[in-house]
N, C-alpha and C positions, 0 to 999 in steps of 0.2 A: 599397497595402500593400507593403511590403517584402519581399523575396521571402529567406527565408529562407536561409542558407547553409553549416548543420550538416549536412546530408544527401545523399548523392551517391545513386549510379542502383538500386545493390546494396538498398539501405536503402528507397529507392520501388516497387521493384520487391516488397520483403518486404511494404511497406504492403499494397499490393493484394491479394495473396495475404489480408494477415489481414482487411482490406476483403470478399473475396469469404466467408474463415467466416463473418465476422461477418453479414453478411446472410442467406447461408441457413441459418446453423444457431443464432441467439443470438437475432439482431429478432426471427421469429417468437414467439418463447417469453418473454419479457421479464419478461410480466403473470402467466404462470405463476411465473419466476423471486420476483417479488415477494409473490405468495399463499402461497409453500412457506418464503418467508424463507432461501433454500439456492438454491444452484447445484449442480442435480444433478451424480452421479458422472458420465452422460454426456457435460456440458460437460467436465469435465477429462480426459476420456479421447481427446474429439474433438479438445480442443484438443492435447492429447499426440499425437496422431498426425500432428495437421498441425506439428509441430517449436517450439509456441511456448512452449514450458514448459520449456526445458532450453536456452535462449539460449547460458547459460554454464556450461553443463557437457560435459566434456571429451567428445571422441567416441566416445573407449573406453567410457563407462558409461553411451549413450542419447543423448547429447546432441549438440546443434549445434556446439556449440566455438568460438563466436563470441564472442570477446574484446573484440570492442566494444559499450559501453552503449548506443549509440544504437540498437539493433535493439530494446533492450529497451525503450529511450523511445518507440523506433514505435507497437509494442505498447501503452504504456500510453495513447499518446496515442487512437487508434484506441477500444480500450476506454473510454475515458472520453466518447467522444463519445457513447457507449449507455447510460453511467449509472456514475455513480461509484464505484458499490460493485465490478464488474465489473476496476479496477485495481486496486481495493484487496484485493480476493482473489486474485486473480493473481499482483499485485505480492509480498504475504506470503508465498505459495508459493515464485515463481521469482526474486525480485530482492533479498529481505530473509533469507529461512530457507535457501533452497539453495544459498547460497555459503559459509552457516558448515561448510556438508557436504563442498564441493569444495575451500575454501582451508584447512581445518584438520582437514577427518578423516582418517584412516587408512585406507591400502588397504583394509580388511577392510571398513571403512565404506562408504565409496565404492563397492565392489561391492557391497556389501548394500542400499544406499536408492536409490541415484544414479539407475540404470534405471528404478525404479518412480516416481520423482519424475517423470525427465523425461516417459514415457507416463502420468502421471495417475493411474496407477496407488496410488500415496504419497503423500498429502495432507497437503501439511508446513501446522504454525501454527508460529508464538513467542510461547513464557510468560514476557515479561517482566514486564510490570504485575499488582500484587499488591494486596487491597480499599484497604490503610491504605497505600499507597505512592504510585500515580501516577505523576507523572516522576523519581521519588525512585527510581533503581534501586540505587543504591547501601546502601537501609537496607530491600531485602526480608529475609523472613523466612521464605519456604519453605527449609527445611533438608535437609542430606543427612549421615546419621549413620554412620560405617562400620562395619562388622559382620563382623567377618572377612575374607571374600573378595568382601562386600557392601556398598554403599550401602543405607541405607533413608532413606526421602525422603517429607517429611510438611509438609503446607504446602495452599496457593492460590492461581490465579490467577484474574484477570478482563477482561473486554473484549478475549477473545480471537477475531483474526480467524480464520475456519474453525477454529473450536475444536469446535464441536456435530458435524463431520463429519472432523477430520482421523484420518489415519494416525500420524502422527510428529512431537511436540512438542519443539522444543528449548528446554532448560526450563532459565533462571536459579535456582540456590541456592546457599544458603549452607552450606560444607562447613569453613569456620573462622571461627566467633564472636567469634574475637578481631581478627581484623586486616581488619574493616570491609569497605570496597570490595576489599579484597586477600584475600578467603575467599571468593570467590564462583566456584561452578563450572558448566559448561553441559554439561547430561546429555542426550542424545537419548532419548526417552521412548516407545515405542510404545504404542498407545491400548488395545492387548489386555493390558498387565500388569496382574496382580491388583494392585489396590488403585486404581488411576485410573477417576479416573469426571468426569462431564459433567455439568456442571447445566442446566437449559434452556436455549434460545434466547431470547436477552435480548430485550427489546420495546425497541425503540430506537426514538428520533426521524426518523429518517433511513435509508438504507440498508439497506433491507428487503432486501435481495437477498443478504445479506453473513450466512451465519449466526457469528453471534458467542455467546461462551459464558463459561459460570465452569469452572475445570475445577479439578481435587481430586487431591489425594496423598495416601494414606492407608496408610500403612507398604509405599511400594512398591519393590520391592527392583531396583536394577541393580547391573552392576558397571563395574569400570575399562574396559569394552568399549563403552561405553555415554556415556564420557566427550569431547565433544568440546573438544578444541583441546588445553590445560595446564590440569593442575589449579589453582585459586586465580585463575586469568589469565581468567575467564569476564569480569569486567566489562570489562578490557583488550578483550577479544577484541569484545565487543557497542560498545564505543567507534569501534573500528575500521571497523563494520559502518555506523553509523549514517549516516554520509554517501550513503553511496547510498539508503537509505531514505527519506532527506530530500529526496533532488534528485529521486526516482520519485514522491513525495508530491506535487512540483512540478510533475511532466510533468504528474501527471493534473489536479492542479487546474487549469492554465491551462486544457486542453485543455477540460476540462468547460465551463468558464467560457465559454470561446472559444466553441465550439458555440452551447451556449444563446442567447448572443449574436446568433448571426448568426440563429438562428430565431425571437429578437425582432425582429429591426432587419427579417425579410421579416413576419414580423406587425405592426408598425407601418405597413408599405405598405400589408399587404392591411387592415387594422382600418379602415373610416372613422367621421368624426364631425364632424359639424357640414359638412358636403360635403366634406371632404377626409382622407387618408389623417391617420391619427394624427402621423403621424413625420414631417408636416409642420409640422408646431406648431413656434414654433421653441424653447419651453422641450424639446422631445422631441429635437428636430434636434440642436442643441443637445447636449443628455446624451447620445444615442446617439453625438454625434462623441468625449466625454470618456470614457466608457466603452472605443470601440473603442480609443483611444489607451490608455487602461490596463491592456487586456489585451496590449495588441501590445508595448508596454514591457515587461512583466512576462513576456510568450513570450523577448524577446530577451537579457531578462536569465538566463532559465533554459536559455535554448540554449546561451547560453554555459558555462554551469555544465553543462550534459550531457555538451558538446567538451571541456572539461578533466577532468572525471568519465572520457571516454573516454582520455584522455593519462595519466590516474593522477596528474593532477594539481589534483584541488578539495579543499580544505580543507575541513575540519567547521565553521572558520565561514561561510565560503561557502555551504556546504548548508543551514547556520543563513537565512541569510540569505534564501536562493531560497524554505524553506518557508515561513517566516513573507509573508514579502514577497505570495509568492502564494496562499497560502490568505486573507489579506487581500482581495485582489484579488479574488478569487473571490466571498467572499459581501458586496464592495460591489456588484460586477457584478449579482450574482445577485438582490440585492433592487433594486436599481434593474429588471430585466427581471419582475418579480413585479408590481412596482408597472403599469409598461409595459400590461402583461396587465391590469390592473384586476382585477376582481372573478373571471375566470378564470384571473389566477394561484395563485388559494386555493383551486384546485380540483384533488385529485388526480389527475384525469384529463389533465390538460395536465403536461408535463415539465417545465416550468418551477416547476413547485411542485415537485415531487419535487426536482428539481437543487438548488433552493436550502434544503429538510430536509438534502438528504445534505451540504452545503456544511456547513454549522456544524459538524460535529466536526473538520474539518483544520485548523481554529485550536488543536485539544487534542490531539490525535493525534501520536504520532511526536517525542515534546516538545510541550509546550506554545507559544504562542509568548511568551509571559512568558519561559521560561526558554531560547528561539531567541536573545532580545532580552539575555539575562544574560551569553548565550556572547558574543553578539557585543561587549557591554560589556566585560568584560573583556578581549577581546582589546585592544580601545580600549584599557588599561592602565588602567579603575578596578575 
């Protein structure tokens, strides 16, 4: 194996620390994590104090002020070796919603959410996806109507990550009806205004640990205090955003993928059959050799895409490219290690089945990858 070369001592040294929470305060609890469908407030609190929730937010308002992504790829990488959902809650919190807070809100803002974010305290989602829209962000239809000195905002959203528990939505709408992708504005929404409400905890396929939600606008009033970034410039602004989203999408799924992997390839040692180990067959040998080769491809392609992510310099088709590429990766990996496992890969109780549930929605998530595969077309010039 190739020994990897995005990462210096600073960055190993973080690993371990998140290495040491995660074992005594996450593994134990897992199975509870997954019966409750929610990551208690305790997790974000502990994890707030041990400094991993505020990577990138400045030091004045809570945070570590560490400017470079790869602490935050540590992080997701780590979490994903425990179960997929575990970066994808994280990641919405700290790598996708709390830099629209640091790179575009207003001092006022900033001292008002920034500290509670980075201690756990503020439980940020993003409302972008809407029932009749999907990847379609440009033709939502939750609206914001103004009223004076007021916004009122009336609308839906759906398949929202930490929706059923957050604090603080920042929420896509439309505040000009006429000028399409160019009337869209992004409100920070706290979860106590009159008229927001939460609809259940979705029964999803996968990802039991992640509570996801519908959430509701029903004549709820904010004002221009409440607005982040420019008004009208909300899709701009979420366009901006999406690349990091895409390549943290990336981190976790190799890493997930990665894992599982290697605690196939030692269950085909220990599994025998017919007097010898599984994974000596050579149709197993075989796939476990094509396999590891297509994760470790797929780590070095996203590594690279993390180091220029850290330079300020990866394109949004690049990110294109890293998630679709590797959420791919992912659930071929995943079901070829299901199979591996025979009849106790269909068994909730082994990880391997879970892994490969929570694997199928990163093919939809974050973009589709139909529409990964559009960007990247077009860049191609058709």
């Amino acid at each position: 194996m190739l020994k990897r070369d995005i990462f210096e001592e600073d960055h190993e040294d973080f690993r371990a620390s998140v290495q040491q929470w995660l074992e005594r305060s996450v593994k134990p609890h897992t199975d509870k994590h997954i019966a409750d469908k929610a990551l208690p407030r305790e997790f974000w609190l502990e994890a707030g104090e041990n400094g991993f929730l505020g990577l990138a937010i400045p030091e004045e308002y809570g945070g570590a002020g560490a400017e470079d992504f790869r602490f935050n790829a540590v992080l997701a990488e780590e979490l994903g070796k425990i179960g997929a959902a575990y970066p994808t809650c994280v990641g919405i919190h700290s790598d996708i919603t709390a830099p629209y807070l640091v790179r575009l809100g207003t001092e006022e803002q900033k001292q008002r959410w920034l500290p509670g974010v980075a201690s756990g305290e503020i439980l940020l989602a993003i409302g972008m996806t809407e029932p009749s829209g999907g990847s379609d962000l440009a033709a939502l239809k939750t609206t914001a109507v103004r009223d004076g000195d007021e916004w009122v905002i009336n609308g839906s959203k759906t398949f929202i990550t930490n929706g059923y528990s957050c604090d603080l939505v920042i929420t896509a709408v439309r505040t000009d009806p006429e000028k399409g992708a160019k009337g869209i504005t992004l409100f920070a929404i706290e979860a106590d205004k009159a008229g927001f409400s939460r609809g259940r905890k979705l029964d999803k396929v996968g990802m039991e640990e992640s509570d996801t939600a519908e959430l509701f606008f029903e004549n709820v009033r904010v004002t221009d205090a409440e607005i982040i970034g420019e008004l009208n410039r909300g899709f701009i602004h979420m366009m901006e955003e999406l690349p990091q989203e895409r390549v943290s999408c990336a981190v976790a799924n190799v890493a997930q993928a990665k894992q599982i992997l290697m605690e196939t390839v030692q269950y085909a040692k220990d599994r025998k059959a017919f007097g010898q180990s599984i994974g000596a067959f050579q149709h197993n040998k075989f796939l476990l050799a094509e396999l590891v080769t297509q994760i470790e491809v797929a780590e070095a392609y996203v590594d690279k895409c993390v180091a220029a992510h850290s330079r300020g310099e990866l394109s949004p088709v690049e990110a294109s490219k890293a998630k679709w590429w590797s959420s791919q990766a992912q659930s071929e990996v995943l079901d070829h290690c299901v199979q591996m496992h025979g009849g106790y890969g269909f068994m909730n109780e082994y990880r391997v089945a879970r892994a490969w549930r929570d694997a199928r929605v990163t093919k939809i998530w974050a973009g589709s990858n139909e529409i990964m595969k559009e960007l990247i077309g077009r860049d191609l010039g058709f």
